[in-house]
C-alpha positions in Angstrom: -181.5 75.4 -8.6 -177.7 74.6 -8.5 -175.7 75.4 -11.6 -172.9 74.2 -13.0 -170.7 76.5 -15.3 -168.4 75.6 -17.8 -164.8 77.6 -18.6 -166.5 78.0 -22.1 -169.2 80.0 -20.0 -172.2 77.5 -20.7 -174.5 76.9 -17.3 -176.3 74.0 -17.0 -178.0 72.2 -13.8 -176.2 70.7 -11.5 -178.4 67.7 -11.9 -177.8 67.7 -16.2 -174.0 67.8 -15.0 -174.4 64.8 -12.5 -176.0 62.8 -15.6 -173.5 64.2 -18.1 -170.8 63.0 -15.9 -172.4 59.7 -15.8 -172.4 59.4 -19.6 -169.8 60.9 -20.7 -166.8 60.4 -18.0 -164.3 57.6 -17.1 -163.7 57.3 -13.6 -160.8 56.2 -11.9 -160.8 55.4 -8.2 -158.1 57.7 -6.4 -156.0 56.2 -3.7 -154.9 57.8 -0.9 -152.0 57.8 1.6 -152.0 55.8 5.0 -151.9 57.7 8.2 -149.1 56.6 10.8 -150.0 55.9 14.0 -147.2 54.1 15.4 -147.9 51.7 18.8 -145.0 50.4 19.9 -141.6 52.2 21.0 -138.6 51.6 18.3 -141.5 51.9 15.2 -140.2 53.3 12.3 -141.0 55.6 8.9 -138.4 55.7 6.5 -139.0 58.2 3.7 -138.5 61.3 1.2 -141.3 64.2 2.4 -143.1 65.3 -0.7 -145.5 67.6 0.9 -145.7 69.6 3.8 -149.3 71.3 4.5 -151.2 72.6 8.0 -153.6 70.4 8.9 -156.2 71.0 11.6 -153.8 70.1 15.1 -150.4 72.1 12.8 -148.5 70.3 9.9 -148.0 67.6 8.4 -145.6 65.8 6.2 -146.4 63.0 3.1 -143.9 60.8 2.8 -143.1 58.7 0.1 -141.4 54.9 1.2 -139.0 53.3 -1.3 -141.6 51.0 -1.8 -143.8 54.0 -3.3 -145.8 54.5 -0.6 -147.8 57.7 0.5 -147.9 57.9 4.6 -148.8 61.1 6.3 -147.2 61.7 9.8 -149.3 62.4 13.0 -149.4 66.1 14.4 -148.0 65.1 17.6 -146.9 68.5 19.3 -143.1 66.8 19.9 -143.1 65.5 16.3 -143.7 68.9 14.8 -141.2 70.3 17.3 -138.6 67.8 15.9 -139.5 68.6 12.1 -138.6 72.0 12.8 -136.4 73.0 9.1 -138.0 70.3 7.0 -138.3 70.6 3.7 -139.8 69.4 1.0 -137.0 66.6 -0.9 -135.5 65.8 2.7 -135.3 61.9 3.5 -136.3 61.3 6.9 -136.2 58.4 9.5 -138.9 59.2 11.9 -138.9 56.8 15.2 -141.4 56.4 17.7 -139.8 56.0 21.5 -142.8 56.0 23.2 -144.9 57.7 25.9 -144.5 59.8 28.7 -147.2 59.8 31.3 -149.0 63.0 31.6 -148.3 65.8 33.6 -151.7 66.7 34.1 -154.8 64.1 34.9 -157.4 63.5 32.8 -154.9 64.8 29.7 -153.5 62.2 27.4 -149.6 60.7 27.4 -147.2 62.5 25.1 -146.3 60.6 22.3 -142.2 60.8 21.9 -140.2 60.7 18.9 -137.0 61.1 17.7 -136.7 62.4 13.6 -132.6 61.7 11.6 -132.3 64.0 8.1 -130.7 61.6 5.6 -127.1 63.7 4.9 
């Protein structure tokens, strides 16, 4: 059987929690960043990066829009290359230029972009 303990030190089931939660709890539904996947060459995110954390392919920024908006970049190997020095607070313009065919077949094109640190 699954416990759940309390900081207080009390264990009870995981199921009695499940039910407890039910009961007992207000929810409120979380929302969660978009994920940018520009398409088109000259596609652009404007923002301040308020989070910079590996994710499974290296790291990746959350930036907030003016319009309070949460967008997490891609981790495109050229777009991490051109993050390089980033920091949390810095205002970024990040712009999509496009593709370059692959130099190997079978491999995927490279996705290019150019990135501008607000002064």
């Amino acid at each position: 059987m699954e416990k759940a303990i309390f900081e207080n030190g009390k264990v009870i089931s995981l199921d009695d929690y499940k039910t407890m939660g039910e009961i007992n709890m207000t929810w409120e539904k979380q929302e969660g960043g978009s994920y940018w996947i520009p398409e088109k060459a000259g596609e652009e995110l404007v923002g301040e990066v308020i989070e910079i954390k590996e994710g499974e392919y290296g790291k990746v920024y959350l930036l907030k829009k003016d319009d309070g908006k949460k967008i997490t970049t891609p981790s495109h190997k050229v777009l991490q290359s051109r993050m390089v020095g980033t920091e949390k607070g810095d205002v970024l313009k990040i712009v999509f230029v496009g593709e370059e065919p692959p130099k190997l077949k079978g491999h995927s094109p490279t996705k290019m972009y150019e990135v501008y640190k607000d002064k």
